[in-house]
Backbone as numpy.savetxt, mean C-alpha at the origin, in Angstrom:
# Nx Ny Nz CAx CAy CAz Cx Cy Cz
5.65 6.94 18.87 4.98 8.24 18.94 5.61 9.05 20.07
5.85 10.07 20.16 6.26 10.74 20.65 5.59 11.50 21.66
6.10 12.26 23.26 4.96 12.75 23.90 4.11 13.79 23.71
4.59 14.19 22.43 3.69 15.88 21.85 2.62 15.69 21.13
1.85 14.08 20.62 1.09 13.56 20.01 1.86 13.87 18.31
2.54 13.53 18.39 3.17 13.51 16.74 4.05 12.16 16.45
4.31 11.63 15.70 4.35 10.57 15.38 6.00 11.03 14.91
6.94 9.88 15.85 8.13 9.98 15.22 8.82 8.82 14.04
9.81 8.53 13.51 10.22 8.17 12.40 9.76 6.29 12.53
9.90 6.24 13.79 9.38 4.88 13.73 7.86 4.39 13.07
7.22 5.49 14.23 5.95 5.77 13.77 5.42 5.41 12.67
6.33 6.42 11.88 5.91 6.79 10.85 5.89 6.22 9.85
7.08 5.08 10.08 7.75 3.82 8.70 6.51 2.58 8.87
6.23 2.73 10.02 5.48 1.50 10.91 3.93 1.48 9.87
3.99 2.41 9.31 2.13 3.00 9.12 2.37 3.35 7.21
3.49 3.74 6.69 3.86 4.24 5.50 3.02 3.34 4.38
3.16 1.89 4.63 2.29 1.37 3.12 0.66 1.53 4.03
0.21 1.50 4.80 -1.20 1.95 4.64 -1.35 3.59 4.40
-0.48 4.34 4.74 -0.93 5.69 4.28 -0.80 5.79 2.95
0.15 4.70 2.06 0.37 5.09 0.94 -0.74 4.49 0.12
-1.61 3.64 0.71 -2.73 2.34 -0.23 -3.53 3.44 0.74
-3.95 4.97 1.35 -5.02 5.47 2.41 -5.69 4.93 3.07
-5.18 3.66 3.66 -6.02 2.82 4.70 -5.73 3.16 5.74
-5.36 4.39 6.30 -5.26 5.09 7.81 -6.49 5.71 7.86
-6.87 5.63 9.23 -7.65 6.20 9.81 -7.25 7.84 9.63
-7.78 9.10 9.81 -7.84 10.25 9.27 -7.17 10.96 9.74
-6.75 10.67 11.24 -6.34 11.09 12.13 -4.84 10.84 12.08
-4.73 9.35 12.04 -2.40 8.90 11.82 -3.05 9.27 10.60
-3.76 9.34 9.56 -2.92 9.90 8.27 -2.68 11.05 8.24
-3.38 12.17 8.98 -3.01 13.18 9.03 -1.35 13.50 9.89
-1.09 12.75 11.06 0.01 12.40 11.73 1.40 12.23 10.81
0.79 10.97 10.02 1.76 10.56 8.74 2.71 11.84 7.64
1.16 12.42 7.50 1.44 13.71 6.81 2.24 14.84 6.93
2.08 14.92 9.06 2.64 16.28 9.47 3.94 15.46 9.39
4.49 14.37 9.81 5.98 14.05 10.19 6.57 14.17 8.68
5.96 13.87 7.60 6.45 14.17 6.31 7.12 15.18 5.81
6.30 16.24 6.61 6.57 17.61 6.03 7.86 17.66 7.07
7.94 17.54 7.70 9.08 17.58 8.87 10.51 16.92 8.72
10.62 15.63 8.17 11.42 14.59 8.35 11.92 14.48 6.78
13.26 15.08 6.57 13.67 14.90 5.02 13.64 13.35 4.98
14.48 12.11 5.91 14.38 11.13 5.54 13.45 10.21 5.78
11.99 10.52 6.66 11.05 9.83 6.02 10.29 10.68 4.64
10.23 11.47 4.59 9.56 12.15 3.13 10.18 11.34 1.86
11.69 11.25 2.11 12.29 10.49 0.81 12.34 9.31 1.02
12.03 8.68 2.24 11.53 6.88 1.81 9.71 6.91 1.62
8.98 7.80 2.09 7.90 8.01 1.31 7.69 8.41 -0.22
8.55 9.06 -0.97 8.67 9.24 -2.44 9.16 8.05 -3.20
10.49 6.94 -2.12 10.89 6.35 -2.66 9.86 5.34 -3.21
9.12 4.60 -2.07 7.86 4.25 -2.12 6.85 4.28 -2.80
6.55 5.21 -3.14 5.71 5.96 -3.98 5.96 5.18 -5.59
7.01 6.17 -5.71 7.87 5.78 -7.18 7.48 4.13 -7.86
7.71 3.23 -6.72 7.87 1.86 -7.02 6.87 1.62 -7.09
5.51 1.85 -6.74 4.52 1.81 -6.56 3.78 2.58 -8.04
3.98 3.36 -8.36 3.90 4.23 -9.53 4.48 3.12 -11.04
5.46 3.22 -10.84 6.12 1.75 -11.69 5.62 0.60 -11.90
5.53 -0.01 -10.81 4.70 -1.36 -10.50 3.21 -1.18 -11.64
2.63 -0.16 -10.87 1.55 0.14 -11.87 1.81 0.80 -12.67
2.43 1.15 -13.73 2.45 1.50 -14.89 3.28 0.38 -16.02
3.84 -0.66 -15.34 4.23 -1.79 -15.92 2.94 -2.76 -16.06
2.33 -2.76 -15.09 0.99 -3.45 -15.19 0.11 -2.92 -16.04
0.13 -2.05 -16.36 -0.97 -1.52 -17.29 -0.41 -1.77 -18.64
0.51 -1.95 -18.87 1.29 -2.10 -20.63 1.66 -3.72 -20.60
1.14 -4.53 -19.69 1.28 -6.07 -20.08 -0.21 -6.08 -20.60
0.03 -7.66 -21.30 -1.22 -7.53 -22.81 -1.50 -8.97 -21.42
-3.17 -8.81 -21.34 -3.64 -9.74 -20.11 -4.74 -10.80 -21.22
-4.43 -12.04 -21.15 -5.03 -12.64 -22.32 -7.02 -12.72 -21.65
-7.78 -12.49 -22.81 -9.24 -11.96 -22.37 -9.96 -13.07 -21.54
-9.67 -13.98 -21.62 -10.07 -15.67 -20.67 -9.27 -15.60 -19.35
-8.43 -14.64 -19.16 -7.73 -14.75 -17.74 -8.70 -14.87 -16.68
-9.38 -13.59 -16.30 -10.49 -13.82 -15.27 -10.92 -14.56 -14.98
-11.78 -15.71 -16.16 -12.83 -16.57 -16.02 -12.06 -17.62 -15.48
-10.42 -17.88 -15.97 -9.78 -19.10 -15.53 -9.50 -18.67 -13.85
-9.25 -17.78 -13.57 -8.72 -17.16 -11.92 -9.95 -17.81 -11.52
-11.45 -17.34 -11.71 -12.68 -17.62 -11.21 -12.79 -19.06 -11.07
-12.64 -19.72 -12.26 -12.72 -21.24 -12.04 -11.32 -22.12 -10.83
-10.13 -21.26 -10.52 -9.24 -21.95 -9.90 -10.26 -21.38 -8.53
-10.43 -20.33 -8.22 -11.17 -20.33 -6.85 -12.06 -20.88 -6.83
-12.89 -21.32 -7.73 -14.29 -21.75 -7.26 -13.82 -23.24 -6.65
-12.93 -24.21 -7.51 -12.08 -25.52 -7.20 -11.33 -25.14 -5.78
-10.86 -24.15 -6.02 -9.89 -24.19 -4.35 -11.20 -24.28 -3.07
-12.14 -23.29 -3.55 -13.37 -23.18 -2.17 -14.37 -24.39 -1.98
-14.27 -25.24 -3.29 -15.09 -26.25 -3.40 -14.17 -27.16 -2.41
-12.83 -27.41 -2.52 -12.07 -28.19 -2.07 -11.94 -27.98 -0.59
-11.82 -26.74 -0.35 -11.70 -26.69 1.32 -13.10 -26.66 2.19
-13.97 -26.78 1.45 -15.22 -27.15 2.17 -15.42 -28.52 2.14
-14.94 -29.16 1.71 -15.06 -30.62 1.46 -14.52 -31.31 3.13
């Protein structure tokens, strides 16, 4: 961070996947935001970001998820939590 209260490129990479999932506090996301508008090359590793993230989920949404998946995930945790309480 820098001494003008603005957040420089380090900053800014340091904080990028919680601003991008909005788990910043209101304040660095707003920070996040101003260096964006500022910084061609964090703005374009923030788009890059983005993108893959955009992809990621839109590949996930067009896989066919068989309808018993859940219940089997549920039953491996319930065995994993049963097991480590043991």
């Amino acid at each position: 961070m820098s001494d003008q209260g603005r957040f420089d490129c380090e900053a800014t990479f340091r904080r990028l996947d919680d601003y991008l999932d909005r788990r910043l506090p209101p304040e660095e996301q707003h920070l996040v935001e101003e260096h964006l508008v500022d910084c061609i090359t964090c703005a374009r590793e923030d788009r890059f970001e983005q993108n893959v993230i955009d992809h990621v989920r839109g590949a996930l949404r067009r896989l066919d998820v068989p309808s018993d998946l859940f219940g089997k995930v549920w039953e491996q945790l319930d065995a994993a939590r049963k097991k480590n309480s043991e």
